[in-house]
C-alpha positions as CSV (number, residue, x, y, z in Angstrom):
1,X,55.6,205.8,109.1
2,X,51.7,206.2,110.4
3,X,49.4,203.6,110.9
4,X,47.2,205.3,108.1
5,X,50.0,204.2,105.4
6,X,49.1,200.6,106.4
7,X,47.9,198.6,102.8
8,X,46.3,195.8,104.5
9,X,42.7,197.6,106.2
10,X,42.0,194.9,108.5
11,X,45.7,195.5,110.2
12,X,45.1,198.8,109.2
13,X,42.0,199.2,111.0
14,X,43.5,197.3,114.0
15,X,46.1,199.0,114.5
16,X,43.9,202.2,115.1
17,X,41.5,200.8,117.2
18,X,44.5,199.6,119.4
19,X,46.4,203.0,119.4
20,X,43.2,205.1,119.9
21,X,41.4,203.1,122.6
22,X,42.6,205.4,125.2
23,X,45.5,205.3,127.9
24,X,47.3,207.7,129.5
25,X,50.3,208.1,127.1
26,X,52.4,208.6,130.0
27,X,55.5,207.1,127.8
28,X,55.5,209.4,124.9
29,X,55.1,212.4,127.2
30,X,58.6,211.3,129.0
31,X,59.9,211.3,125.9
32,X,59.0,214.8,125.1
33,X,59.2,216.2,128.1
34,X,62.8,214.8,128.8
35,X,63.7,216.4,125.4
36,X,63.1,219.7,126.4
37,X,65.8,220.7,128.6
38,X,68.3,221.6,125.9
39,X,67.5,221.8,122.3
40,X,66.0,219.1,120.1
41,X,64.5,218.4,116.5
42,X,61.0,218.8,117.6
43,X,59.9,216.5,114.2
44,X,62.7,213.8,115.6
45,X,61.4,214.1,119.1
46,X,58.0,213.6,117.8
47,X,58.9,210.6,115.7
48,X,60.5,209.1,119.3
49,X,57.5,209.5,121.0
50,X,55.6,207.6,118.4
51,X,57.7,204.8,118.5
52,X,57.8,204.5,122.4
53,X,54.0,204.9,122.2
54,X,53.8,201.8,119.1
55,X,56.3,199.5,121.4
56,X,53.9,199.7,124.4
57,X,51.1,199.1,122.4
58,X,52.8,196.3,120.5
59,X,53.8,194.6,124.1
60,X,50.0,195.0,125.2
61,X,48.5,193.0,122.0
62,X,51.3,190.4,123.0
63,X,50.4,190.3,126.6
64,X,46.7,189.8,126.1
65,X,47.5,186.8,124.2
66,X,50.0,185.2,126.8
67,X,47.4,186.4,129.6
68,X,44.2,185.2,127.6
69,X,42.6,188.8,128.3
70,X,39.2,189.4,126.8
71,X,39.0,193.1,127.3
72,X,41.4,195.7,128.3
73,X,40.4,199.6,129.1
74,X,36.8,198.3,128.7
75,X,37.5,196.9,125.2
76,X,37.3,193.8,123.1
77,X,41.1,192.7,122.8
78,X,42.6,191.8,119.6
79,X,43.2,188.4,120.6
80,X,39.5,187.7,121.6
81,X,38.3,188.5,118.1
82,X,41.2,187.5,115.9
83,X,43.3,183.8,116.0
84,X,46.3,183.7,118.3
85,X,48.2,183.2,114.9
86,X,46.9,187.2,113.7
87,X,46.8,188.2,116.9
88,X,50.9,187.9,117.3
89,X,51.4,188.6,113.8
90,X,49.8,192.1,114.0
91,X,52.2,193.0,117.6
92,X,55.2,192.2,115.5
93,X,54.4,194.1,112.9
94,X,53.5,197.2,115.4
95,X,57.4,196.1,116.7
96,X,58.6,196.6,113.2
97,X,56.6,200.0,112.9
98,X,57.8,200.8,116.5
99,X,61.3,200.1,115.2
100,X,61.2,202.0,111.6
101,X,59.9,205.2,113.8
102,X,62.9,205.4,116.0
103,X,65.0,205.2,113.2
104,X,63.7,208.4,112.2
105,X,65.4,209.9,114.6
106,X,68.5,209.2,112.7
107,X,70.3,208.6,115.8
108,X,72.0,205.0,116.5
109,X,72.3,205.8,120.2
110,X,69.0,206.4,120.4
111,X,68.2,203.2,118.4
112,X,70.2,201.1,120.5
113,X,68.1,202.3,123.8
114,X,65.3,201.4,121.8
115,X,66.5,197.9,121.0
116,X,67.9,197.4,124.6
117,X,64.8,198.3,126.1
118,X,62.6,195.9,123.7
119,X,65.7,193.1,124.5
120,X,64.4,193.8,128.2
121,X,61.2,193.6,127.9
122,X,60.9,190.5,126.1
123,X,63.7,189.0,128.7
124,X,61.3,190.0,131.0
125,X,58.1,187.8,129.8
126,X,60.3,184.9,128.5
127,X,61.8,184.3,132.4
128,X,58.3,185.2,134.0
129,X,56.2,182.0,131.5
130,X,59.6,180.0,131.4
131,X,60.6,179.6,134.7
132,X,59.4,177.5,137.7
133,X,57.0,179.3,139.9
134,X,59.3,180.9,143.2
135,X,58.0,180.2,146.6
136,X,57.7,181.7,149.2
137,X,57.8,185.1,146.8
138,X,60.7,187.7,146.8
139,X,60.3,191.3,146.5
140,X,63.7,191.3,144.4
141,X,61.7,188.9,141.8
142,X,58.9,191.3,141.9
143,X,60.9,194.2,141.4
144,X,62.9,192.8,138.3
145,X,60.0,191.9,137.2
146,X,58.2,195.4,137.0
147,X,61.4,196.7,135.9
148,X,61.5,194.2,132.7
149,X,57.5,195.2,132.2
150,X,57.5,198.5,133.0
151,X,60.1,200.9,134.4
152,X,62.7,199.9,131.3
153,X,60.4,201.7,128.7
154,X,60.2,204.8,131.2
155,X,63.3,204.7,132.3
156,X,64.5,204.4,128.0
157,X,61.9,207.2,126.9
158,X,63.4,209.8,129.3
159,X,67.2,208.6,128.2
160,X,66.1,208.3,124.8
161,X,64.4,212.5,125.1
162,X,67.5,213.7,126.5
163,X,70.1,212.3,124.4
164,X,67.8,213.6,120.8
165,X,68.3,217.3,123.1
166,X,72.6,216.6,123.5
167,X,71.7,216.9,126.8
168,X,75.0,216.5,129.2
169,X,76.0,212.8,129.8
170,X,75.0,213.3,133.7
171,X,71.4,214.8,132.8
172,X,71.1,211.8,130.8
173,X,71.8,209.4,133.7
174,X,69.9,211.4,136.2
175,X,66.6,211.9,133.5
176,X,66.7,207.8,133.1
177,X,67.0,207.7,137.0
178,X,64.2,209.9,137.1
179,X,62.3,207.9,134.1
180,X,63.0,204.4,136.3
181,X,61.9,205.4,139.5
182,X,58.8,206.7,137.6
183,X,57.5,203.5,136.3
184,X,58.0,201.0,139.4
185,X,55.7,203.4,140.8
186,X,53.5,203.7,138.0
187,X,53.4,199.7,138.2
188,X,53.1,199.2,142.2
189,X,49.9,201.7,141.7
190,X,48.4,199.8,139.4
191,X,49.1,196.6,141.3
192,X,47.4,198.7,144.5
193,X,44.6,199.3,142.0
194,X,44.0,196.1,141.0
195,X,42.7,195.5,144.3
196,X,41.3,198.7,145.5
197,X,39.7,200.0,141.8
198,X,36.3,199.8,140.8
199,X,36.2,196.8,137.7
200,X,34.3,199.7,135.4
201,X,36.8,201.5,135.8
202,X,39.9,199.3,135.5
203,X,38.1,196.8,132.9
204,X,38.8,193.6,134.7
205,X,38.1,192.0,137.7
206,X,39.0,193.4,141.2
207,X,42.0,191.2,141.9
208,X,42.6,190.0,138.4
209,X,46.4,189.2,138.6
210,X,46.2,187.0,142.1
211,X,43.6,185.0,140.2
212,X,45.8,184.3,137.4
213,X,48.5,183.5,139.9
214,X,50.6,186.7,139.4
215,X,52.4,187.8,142.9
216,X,52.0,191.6,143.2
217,X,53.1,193.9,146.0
218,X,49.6,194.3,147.4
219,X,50.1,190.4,148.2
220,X,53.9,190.2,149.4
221,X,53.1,192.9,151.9
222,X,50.1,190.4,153.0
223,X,52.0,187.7,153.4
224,X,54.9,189.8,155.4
225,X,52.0,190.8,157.5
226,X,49.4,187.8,158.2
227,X,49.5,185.8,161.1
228,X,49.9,182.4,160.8
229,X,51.1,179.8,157.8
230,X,46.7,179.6,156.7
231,X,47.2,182.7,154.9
232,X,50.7,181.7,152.6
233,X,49.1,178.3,152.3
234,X,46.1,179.7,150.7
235,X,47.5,182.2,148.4
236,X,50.1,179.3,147.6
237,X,47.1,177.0,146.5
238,X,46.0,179.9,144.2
239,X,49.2,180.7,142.9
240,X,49.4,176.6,141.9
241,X,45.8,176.8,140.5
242,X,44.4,174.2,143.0
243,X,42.0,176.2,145.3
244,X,39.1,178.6,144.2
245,X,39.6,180.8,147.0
246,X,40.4,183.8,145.2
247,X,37.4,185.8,146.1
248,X,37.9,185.2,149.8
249,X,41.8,186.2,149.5
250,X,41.3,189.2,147.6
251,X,38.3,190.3,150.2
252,X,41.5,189.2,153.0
253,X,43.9,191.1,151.5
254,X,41.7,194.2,150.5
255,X,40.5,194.5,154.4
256,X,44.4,193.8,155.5
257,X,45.9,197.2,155.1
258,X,48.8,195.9,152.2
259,X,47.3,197.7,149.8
260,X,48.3,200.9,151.5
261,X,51.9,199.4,152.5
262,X,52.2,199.2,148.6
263,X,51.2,202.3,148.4
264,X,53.7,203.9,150.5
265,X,56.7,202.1,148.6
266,X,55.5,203.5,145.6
267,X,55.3,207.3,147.1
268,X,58.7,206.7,148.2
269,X,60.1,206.0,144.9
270,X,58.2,208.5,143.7
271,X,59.7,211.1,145.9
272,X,63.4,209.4,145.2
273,X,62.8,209.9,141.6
274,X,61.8,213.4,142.2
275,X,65.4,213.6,144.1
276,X,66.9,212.4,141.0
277,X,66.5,215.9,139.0
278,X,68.4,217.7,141.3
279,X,70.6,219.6,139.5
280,X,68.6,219.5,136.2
281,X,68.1,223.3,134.4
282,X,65.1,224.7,136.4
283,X,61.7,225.2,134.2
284,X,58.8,224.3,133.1
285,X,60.0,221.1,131.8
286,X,61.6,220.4,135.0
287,X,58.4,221.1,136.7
288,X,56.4,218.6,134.8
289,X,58.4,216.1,135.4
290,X,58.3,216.5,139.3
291,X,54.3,216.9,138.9
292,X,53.9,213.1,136.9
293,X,55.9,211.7,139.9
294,X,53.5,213.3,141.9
295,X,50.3,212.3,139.7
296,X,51.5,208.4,138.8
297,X,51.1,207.5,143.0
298,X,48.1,210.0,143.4
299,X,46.0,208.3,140.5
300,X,43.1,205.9,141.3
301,X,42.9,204.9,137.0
């Protein structure tokens, strides 16, 4: 299944806009590179990384439309040119595509970590706009929630690579050890970098997620930090959508320092993750993997 084989060429055309408006493609190469410690249908592995690549794409069109984002990587989104109705239609289609290419595979393990991570995803956003707004903020919320967002496609991609390669049961484990620790760091970095990134280079406003009320680690290790109840009040009033005082709380947290305590939690999953592979066949693909750790908390994109 491509996107080319699409009969409809506006969601045709969509769809490659959407797939080829850059990103990292950090998922897909998990995928891959997990696969490569013992052997693996290179066309299966291949179709796998497709699909991990269509489901993140797919949960992107969907969060634009729950987040109302106009542009993303510097680009028009979906939703701010199309009706909500098309706009939701044309993710659940990419879910379907997303879905028909890990089939491909012709492996119902790997299927069902496909499903179970889309289950958690989708978990994820349903108890984030369905329940009541927590305060004072936990970091045990926080980290569920990057783990629903983020880590669980990681952490699947790397289970679902190794077990395409009949990899061991325990190099499976320790590869979606790895693959978890990997993105909650790849998420605290970009919640660093939503404060400390240039806006042309991110493609949204310095401090875009505090101003739509979203609690990020940047901001819990402010408020563990500041002196004073001033502080939690004001980022509280935010949060609630009664005071315009974002500009001055970003500025506060910015010139606070939390931005590098974030920073450090994420270098020290990073190295835990690293820890995780101990054991693994030593090689190139081994090597890789310990290098992404290294690049996902040394990245300023």
């Amino acid at each position: 299944m491509r996107a080319s084989d699409v009969d409809y060429p506006l969601l045709k055309t969509a769809m490659l806009e959407l797939l080829t408006a850059g990103g990292k493609r950090l998922r897909p190469a998990v995928a891959i590179l997990a696969s490569q410690f013992y052997d693996a249908s290179q066309e299966k592995v291949t179709s796998l990384a497709a699909a991990v690549e269509m489901l993140h794409t797919a949960t992107l069109v969907h969060d634009d439309m729950i987040d109302r984002a106009t542009t993303r990587r510097g680009h028009p989104t979906l939703n701010s040119r199309w009706s909500g109705e098309a706009t939701i239609l044309t993710g659940d289609y990419m879910f379907a595509v997303s879905a028909s290419l890990a089939a491909e595979t012709d492996s119902v393990p790997v299927v069902q970590i496909f499903a179970q991570a889309l289950m958690t995803i989708c978990n994820g956003e349903l108890h984030q706009l369905l329940s009541d707004m927590q305060w004072p903020p936990s970091r045990e919320a926080y980290y569920e929630r990057i783990y629903s967002k983020t880590a669980s496609l990681f952490a699947a991609a790397a289970e679902a690579g190794a077990t395409l390669s009949a990899a061991p049961p325990e190099h499976i484990e320790q590869l979606r050890t790895w693959g978890h620790y990997l993105g909650m760091a790849f998420q605290i970095v970009d919640d660093v970098l939503d404060f400390t990134g240039e806006m042309a280079q991110m493609g949204k406003p310095v401090g875009s997620d505090l101003r739509q009320g979203i609690i990020t680690l940047p901001v819990l290790c402010y408020l563990e930090t500041a002196s004073g109840a001033r502080a939690a009040e004001q980022i509280r009033q935010i949060v609630l959508g009664k005071f315009d005082g974002a500009e001055a709380a970003v500025a506060d947290i910015v010139s606070s320092g939390a931005a590098e305590l974030a920073l450090q939690e994420a270098t020290s999953l990073s190295r835990e993750g690293q820890r995780a592979l101990d054991g693994l066949p030593n090689g190139q693909a081994k090597t890789l993997l310990q290098q992404l750790s290294q690049y996902v908390v040394a990245r300023r994109i």
